[in-house]
C-alpha positions in Angstrom: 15.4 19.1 31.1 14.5 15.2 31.5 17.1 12.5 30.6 14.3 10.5 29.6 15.8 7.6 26.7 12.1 7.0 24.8 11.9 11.3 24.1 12.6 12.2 20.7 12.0 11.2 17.1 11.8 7.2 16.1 11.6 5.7 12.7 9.7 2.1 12.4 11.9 -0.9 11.5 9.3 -2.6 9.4 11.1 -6.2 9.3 11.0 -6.2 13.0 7.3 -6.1 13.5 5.2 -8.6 14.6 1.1 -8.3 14.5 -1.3 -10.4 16.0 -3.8 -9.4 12.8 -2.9 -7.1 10.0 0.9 -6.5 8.4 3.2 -3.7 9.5 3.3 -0.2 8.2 5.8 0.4 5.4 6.8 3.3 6.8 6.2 5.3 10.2 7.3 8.2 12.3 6.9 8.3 15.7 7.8 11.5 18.2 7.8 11.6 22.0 8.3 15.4 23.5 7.8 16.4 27.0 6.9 20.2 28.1 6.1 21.5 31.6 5.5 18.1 32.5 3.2 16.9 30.1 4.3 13.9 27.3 3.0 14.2 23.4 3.1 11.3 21.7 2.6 11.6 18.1 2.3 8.5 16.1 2.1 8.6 11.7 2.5 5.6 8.9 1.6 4.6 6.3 -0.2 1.3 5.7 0.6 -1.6 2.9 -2.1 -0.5 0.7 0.0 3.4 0.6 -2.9 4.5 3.0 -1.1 7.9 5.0 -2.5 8.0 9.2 -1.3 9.4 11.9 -2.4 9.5 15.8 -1.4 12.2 18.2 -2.2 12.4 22.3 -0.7 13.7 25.6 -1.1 14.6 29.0 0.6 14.3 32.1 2.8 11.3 32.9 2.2 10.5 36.4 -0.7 7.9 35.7 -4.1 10.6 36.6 -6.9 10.0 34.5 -6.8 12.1 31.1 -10.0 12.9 29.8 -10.2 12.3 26.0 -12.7 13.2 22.9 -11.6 9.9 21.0 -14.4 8.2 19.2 -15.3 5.2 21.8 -13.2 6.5 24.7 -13.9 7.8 28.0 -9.9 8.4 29.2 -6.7 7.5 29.2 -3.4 7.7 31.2 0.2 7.9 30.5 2.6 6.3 33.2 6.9 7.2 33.4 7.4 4.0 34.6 11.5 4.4 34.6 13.8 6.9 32.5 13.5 3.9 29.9 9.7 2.8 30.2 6.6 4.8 29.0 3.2 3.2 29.4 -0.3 4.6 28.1 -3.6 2.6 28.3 -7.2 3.9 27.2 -10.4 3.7 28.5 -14.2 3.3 28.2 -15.5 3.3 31.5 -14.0 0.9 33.4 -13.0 -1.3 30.4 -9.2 -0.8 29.7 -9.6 -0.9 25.7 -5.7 -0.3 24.7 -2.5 -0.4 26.6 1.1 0.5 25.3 4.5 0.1 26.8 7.5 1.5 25.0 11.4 0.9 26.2 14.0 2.4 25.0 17.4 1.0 24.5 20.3 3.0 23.3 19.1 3.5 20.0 16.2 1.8 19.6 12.4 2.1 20.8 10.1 -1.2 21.0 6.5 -1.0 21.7 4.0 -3.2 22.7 0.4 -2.5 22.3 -2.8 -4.6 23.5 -6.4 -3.8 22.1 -9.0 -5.2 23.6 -12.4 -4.9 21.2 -15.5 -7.0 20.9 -13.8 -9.3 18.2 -11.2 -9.9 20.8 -7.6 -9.0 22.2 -4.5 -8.7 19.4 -1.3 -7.2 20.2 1.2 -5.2 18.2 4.9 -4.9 18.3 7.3 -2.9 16.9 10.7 -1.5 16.7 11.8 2.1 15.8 15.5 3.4 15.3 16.5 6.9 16.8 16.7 9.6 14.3 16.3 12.4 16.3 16.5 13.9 20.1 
């Protein structure tokens, strides 16, 4: 069984957000599992205007290609950096369109996200508590 600090269940600390464009979710729920080696991340919220989403995705974390049937998207990776650090990035050909790091710290999960899309590069960062795992 991994050790790993980012597995398990995270709730987003709206007030601690800061986004490039756009506000921060109202709410959000985000879970990190691992299984025979592979990491699912599964990401859900709910925007300002009470809109529900939600995002899932896994694969292996050693940093091998993962091919992908997102809209726009060729593949991806996920990357165990350290026993604290988990990084994903996403692909369209060669042009890395998203990349994510998340740290965990006792309690608490930040993440850090950079699009990249033809109006231009933003980045998002959050915080989440530990509720779970």
């Amino acid at each position: 069984m991994s050790t790993d600090a980012y597995l398990g269940k995270w709730e987003l600390i709206p007030e601690l957000c800061i986004y490039d464009r756009g506000e921060a979710p109202t709410r959000g729920l985000y879970t990190i599992a691992e299984a025979a080696g592979v990491v699912s991340i599964s990401i859900s919220w709910i925007d300002v205007e009470g809109e529900e989403h939600s995002i899932s995705f896994s694969g292996a974390s050693d940093g091998s290609p993962q091919s992908t049937s997102a809209p726009g998207l060729t593949h991806m990776t996920i990357s165990r950096m350290s026993a604290n650090t988990l990084d994903s990035a996403a692909f369209n050909g060669e042009d890395q369109t998203m990349y994510a790091r998340r740290v965990a710290h006792d309690n608490l999960l930040s993440t850090l996200q950079r699009i990249t899309s033809e109006n231009g590069t933003f980045s998002i960062f959050q915080v989440y508590k530990r509720i779970a795992g």
